[in-house]
N, C-alpha and C positions, 0 to 999 in steps of 0.2 A: 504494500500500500504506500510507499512510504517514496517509491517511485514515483505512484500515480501520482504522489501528489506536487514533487518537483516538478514532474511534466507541464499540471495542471498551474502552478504559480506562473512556471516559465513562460509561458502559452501568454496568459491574462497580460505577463510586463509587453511581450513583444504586444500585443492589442494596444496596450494605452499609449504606442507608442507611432498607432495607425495613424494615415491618410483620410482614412473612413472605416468605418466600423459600424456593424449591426449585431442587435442582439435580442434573444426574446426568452419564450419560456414555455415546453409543452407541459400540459397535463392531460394525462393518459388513465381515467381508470377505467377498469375494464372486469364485470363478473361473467362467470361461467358456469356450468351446472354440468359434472361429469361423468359418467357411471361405463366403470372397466376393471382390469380384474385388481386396482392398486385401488379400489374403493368406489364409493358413487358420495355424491354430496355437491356442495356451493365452495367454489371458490373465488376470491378475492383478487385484483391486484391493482394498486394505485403505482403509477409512474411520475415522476417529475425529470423533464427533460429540458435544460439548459444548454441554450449553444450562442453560438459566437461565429461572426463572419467579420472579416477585416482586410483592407489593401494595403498591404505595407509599402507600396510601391508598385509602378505598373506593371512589372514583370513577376512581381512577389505577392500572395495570398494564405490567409489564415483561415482556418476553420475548426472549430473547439466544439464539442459537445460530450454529454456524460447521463446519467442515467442514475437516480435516486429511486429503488425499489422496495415496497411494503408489502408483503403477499398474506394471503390468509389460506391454507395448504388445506385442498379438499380431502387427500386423502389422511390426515390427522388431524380435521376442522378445529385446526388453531395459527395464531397466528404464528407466521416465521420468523426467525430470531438470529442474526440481527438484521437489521434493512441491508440493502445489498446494495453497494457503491460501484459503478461502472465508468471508465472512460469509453465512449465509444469512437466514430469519428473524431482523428484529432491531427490535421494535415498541415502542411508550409508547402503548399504548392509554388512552380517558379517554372518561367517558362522565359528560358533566356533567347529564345530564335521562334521561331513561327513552326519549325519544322521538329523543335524540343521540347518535351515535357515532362517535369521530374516531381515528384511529390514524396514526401519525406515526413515516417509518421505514421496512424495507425490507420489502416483506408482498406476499403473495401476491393476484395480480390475475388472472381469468380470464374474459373477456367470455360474455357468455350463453347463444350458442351454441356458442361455444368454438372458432372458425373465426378471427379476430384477433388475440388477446393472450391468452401464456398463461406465466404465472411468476413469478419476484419482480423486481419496482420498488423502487427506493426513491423516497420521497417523504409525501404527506402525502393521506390519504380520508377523507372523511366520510357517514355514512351516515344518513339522516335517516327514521322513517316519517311518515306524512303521513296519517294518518287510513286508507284503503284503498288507500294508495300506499306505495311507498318509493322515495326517490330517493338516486341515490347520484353521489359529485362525487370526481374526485383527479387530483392534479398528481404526474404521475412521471418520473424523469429516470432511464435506462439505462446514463450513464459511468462508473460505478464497479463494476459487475457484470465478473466473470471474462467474455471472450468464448464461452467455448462455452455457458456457464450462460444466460447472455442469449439466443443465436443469434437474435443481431438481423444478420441477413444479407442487403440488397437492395441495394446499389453493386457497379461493378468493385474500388471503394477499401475497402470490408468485408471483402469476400473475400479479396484480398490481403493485408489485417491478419489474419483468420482463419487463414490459411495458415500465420504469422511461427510459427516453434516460440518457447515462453512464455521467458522472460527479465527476471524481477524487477528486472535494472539499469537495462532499457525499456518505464517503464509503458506503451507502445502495444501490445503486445504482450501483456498481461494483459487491458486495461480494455476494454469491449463497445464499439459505435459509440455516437457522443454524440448521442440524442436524446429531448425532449420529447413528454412524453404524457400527454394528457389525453382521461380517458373522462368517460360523463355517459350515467346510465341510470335508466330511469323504471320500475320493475315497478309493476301491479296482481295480485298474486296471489290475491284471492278478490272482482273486481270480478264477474264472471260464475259463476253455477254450474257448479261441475267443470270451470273453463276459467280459465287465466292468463295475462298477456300483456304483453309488458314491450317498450322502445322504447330506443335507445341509439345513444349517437355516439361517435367517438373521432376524434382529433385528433393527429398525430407530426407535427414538425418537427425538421428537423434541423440541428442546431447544432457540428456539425464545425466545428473552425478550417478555411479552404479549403480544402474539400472539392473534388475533382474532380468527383466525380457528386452536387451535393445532391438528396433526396428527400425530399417531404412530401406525405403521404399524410392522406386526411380516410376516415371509414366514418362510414354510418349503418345501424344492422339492427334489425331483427322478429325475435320470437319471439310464437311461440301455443302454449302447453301445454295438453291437454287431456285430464280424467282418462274414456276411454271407458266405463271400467267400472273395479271398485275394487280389482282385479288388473291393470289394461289399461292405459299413460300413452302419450301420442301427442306427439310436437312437432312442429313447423316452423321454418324459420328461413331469413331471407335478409339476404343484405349487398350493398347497393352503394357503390363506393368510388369516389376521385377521386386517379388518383398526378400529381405537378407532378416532371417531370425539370428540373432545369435545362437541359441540353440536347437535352432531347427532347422538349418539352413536354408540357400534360397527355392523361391516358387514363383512360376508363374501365373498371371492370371489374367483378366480380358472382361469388357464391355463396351457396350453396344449402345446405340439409342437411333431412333428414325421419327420424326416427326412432322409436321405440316399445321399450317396458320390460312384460313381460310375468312376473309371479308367478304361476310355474305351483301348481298345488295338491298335495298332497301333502307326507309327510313330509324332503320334504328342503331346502325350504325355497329351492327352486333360480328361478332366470330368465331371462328367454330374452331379450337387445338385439338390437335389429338396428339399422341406422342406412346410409344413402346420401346421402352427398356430391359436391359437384357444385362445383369452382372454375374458373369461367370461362379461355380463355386465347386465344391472340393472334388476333382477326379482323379489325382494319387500323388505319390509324394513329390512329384513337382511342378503340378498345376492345382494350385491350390483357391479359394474363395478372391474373388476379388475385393479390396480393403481400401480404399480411398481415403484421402487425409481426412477430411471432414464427415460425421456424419449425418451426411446430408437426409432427411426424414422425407419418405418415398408417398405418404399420405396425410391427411388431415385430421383424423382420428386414430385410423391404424397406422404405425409411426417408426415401420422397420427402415434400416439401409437400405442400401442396393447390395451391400452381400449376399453371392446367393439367392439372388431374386430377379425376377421379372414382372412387369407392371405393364397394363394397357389400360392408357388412361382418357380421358376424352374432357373436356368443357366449352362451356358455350356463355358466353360476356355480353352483355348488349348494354346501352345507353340511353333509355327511354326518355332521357333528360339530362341537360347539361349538368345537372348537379346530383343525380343519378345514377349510379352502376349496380347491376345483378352480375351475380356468374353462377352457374350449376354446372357441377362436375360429376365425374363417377370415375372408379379405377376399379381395377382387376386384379388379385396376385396372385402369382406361381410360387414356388418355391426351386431353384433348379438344383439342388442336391437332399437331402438328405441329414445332412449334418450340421449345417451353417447358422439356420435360422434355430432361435430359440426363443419361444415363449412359454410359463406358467399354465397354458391351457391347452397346449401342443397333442393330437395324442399319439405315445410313444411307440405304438404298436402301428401306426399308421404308413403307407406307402403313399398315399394320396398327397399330389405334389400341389392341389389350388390351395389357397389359402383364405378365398375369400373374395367378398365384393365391400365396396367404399361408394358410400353418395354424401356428395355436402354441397350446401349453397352459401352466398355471399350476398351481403346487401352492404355498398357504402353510400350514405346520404351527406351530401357537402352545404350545410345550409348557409354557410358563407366563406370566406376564404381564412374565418378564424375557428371556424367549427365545423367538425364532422363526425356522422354518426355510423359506427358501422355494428352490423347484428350479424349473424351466420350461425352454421350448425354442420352437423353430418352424424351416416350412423354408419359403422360397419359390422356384416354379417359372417362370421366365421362358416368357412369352408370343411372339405372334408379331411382336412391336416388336422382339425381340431377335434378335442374332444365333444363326445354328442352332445352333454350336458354345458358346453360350454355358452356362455350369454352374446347376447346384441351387444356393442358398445355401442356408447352414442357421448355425444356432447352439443351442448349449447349455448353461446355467446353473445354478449350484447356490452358495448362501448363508446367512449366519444376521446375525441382527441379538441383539447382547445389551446390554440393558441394565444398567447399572452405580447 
């Protein structure tokens, strides 16, 4: 904590020292009504979200923000203890040429197909275009990230720190696992007509003080975008990875994604996604589950990886009004081995590789440009991987965001 808070003085002196400077203040509460196999009940959570925007200069820019959280835990309906202190976005962008940009700081990183890394690093990118290219280069380190914010989750030694209830006198217990990461991606987005296509690696090492399980994982992936028609956009995407256990040596692994964005015609301005994912999982000792830095949550209720899973998913958005949006979704899941996925209500006798169907909807109402109101839900129905006695989940949501 003790970092954050250097970060955050230092942050404030360069502001007061702006050109121009803005500043406001969110308030985010937000209850729920949950019922799964970790309990059913009301939960709570009030946000206070403070940021900051500044010019230090024409070439030079600030941006500060952080994150005050009070939660009331549905499943032990009591409140959480202590509030929960976050930096979030916290940048010095600097763009010394037209053709350079570098930002320096804790910022949002999300790999191309979005199957990898997804959230904030701190650290340092640079973003360069290159004539019909753009490449893009950064060094990120995940140890000072709140644990769940991060959910950098692949050791037995993660987990078990994830588990620790938080404890400000033991920063192990706050701070994410300690590792190194380095992405590096090459787009060409107007080399070919109506078609774009970008190339990418990443690179995590893990820098635990002795660690019991170290991991270091390498990806390299493909994307092809392609616009069918000027309503109609198509992608593709694969990754294959390389994970090095210390004790387990290394494995490979693989995923996939194909998806399409569809502007339907008509007055309401709505669209139709669909998208099918596909991450490999355990088929012998050296093609092992595919394990991605982040774990990224495959649905809205039901809330697995892509380990070992596939998903076919679909939603549909429309805008009945400028202040306005709906979206109804649904997804699908497989399981594609045997061994990977694990849930509490699994049944273990079972071969049956679905897992299930997911339906939720969305409503955000924007009543002015200082408030908005958004409600949603979803339920998901367990498959025949589950046990017969096992329940419906479901959840329920209703919030407002105002700014100050």
């Amino acid at each position: 904590m003790k970092r954050c808070l250097f970060l955050l003085i230092l942050c404030w002196a360069l502001a007061a020292g702006a050109r121009a400077a803005d500043f406001g203040l969110v308030l985010n509460p937000e209850g729920e009504y949950v019922s799964d196999p970790a309990g059913e009940g009301f939960g709570f959570t009030a946000g206070v979200k403070p940021w900051l925007s500044a010019a230090l200069g024409e070439t030079l820019g600030l941006y500060l923000s952080g994150k005050l959280t009070l939660e009331y835990e549905y499943e032990t309906q009591s409140w959480a203890d202590p509030f929960l202190a976050e930096l979030e976005r916290t940048e010095l962008n600097f763009r010394p040429a037209s053709w350079v940009y570098l930002v320096l700081g804790r910022q949002f990183y999300r790999d191309g197909g979005g199957m990898i890394a997804s959230g904030f690093f701190d650290g340092l990118s640079a973003s360069l275009s290159l004539g019909q290219a753009r490449l893009f280069l950064g060094g990120f380190y995940s140890g000072f990230q709140y644990k769940e914010s991060a959910e950098i989750l692949m050791t037995r030694e993660d987990r078990d720190n994830y588990a620790r209830p938080l404890d400000y006198d033991d920063p192990d217990t706050y701070f994410a696992s300690r590792r190194v990461i380095v992405p590096l991606g090459l787009d060409f987005p107007g080399l070919f007509s109506r078609a774009s296509f970008s190339l990418g690696g990443l690179a995590q090492i893990d820098v635990n003080k002795e660690p019991a399980q170290s991991l270091h994982t390498h990806y390299l992936e493909a994307q092809i975008g392609l616009e069918a028609l000027d309503s109609l956009r198509l992608s593709l995407a694969g990754v294959g990875a390389r994970m090095d256990f210390e004790d387990d040596g290394a494995k490979r692994s693989f995923a996939a994604a194909f998806g399409l964005d569809w502007d339907l015609p008509g007055a309401l301005r709505d669209m139709l996604s669909a998208e099918l994912r596909w991450g490999g999982g355990a088929v012998d000792g050296k093609t092992g589950p595919f394990m991605p830095v982040s774990s990224i949550a495959q649905g809205t209720v039901f809330k697995p990886g892509l380990s070992g899973l596939m998903d076919a998913r679909a939603f549909y958005t429309m805008r009945p009004h400028e202040s306005l949006s709906v979206s109804l979704g649904a997804v699908a899941f497989w399981r594609t081995d045997l061994e990977t996925f694990t849930d509490a209500e699994l049944d273990p006798s079972s071969k049956d590789r679905f897992l299930g169907t997911e339906a939720s909807a969305t409503l955000i109402w924007a009543l002015d440009s200082a408030l908005r109101l958004n409600a949603g839900g979803g339920a998901f129905l367990p498959g025949g991987a589950f046990a017969e006695d096992a329940a419906p989940r479901w959840e329920a949501r209703a919030g407002l965001a105002l700014s100050l």
